[in-house]
N, C-alpha and C positions, 0 to 999 in steps of 0.2 A: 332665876331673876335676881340681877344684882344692882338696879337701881338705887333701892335703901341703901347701899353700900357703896355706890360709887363717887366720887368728885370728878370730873370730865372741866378740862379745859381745854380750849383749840383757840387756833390764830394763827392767820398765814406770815410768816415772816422772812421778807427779805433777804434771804441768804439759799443759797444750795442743799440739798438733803447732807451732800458731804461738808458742807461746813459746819451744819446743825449735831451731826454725827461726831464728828473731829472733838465738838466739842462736849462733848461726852469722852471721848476715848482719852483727851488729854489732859492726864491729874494739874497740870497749870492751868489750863482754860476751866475745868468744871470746876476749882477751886474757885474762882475768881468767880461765879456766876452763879454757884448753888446756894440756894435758901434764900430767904426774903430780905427786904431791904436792911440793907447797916452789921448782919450777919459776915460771917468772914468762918473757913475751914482751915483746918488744919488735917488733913489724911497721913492716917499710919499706912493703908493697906489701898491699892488703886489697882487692881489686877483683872486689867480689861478683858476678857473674857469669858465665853459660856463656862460657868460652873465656878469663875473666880468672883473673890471677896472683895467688897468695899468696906473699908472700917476708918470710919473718919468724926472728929468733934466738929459743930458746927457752935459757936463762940456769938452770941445773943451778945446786942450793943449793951445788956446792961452789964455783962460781965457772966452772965450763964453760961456752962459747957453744955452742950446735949451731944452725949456720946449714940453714936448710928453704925448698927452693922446692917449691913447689906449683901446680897449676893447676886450678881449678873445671869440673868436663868436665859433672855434670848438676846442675842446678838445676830441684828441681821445688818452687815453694812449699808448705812446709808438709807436703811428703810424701819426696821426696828428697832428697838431697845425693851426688854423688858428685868427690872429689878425687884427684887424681893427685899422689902425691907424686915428683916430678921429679930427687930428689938420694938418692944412700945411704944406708938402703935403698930401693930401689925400689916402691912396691907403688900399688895402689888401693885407696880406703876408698869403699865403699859404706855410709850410713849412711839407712836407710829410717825412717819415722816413722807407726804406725797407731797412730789415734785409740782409745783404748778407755775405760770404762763409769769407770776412776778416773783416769785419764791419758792416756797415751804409751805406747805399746811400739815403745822404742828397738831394732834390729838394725845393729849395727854390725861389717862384714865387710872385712877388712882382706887383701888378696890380693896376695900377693908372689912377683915375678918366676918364683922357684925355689923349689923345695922345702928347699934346703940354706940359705938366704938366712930364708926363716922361720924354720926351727927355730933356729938362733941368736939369733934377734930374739923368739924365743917367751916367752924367759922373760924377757924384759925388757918384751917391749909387752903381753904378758896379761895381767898384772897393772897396768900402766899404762891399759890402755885399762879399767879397772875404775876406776881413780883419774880418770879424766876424767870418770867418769858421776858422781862423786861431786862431782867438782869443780861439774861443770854445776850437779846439785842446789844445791848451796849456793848458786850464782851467781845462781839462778830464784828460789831462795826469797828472797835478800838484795831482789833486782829489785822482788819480788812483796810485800816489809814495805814497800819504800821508796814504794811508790803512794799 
C-alpha cells in the first residue's frame, strides 16, 4: 500500500497524448515548463531515454539552485513516462497519458520512499505539481499559436 506515500494529480488537458509527450522528450519545451511558478532550469544532461539521465538546476525566483538528478526508467511513447528522481527527496513520478474525446487525461503519481518523507513534501509539491500542469498548458498552447 502506498497511499501514505503517494501525491496523485490528474487533469484532462487540451492537447494530444503526443504533444503532452513531445513535451517531455524536448529539453526546450520541459525546460520552459518544469517546476512551479516563476521557477526557470537550466539542464546539464536531457538524455531521453530508458535508462538515460536527467541532471538539471531548477533556479527558485528568490535566487535558490536546487540541483536534480534524475533517471528516465519507462518510456512509453505517447502513453507513459516514468522517472526516478535520484537526489532528496527520493521518489518516483509515474505520469500516464489517455487519450480522450477533448484532450488528455494527465495522471501524475508521485511516490516517495516514506510516508514521513511525503508528508513534508506534500504541501509543497501539491500544489506545485498543479503549477506544472499549468505551466505545460501555457507551453502547448504558446507551441500550438507559434505553428
Amino acid at each position: 500500500m502506498t497511499d501514505d506515500r503517494t501525491l496523485r494529480t490528474s487533469r484532462t488537458l487540451p492537447f494530444s497524448p503526443q504533444e503532452i509527450y513531445g513535451a517531455f522528450a524536448s529539453p526546450e519545451l520541459l525546460a520552459a515548463w518544469w517546476g512551479p511558478e516563476g521557477f526557470s532550469n537550466t539542464f546539464d544532461i536531457h538524455d531521453f531515454r530508458e535508462g538515460g539521465r536527467w541532471k538539471f538546476i531548477m533556479h527558485a525566483p528568490d535566487g535558490t539552485e536546487h540541483h536534480n538528478e534524475s533517471k528516465f526508467e519507462v518510456l512509453e511513447p505517447n502513453s507513459k513516462i516514468v522517472i526516478h528522481h535520484d537526489c532528496p527527496p527520493n521518489f518516483r513520478l509515474t505520469v500516464e497519458l489517455t487519450p480522450e474525446a477533448d484532450g488528455t487525461h494527465v495522471t501524475w503519481n508521485q511516490v516517495f520512499e516514506d510516508a514521513q518523507t511525503a508528508q513534508v513534501v506534500k504541501e509543497r509539491a501539491g500544489p506545485a505539481n498543479e503549477q506544472n500542469l499549468d505551466r505545460l498548458t501555457r507551453v502547448l498552447e504558446q507551441a500550438r499559436n507559434a505553428e
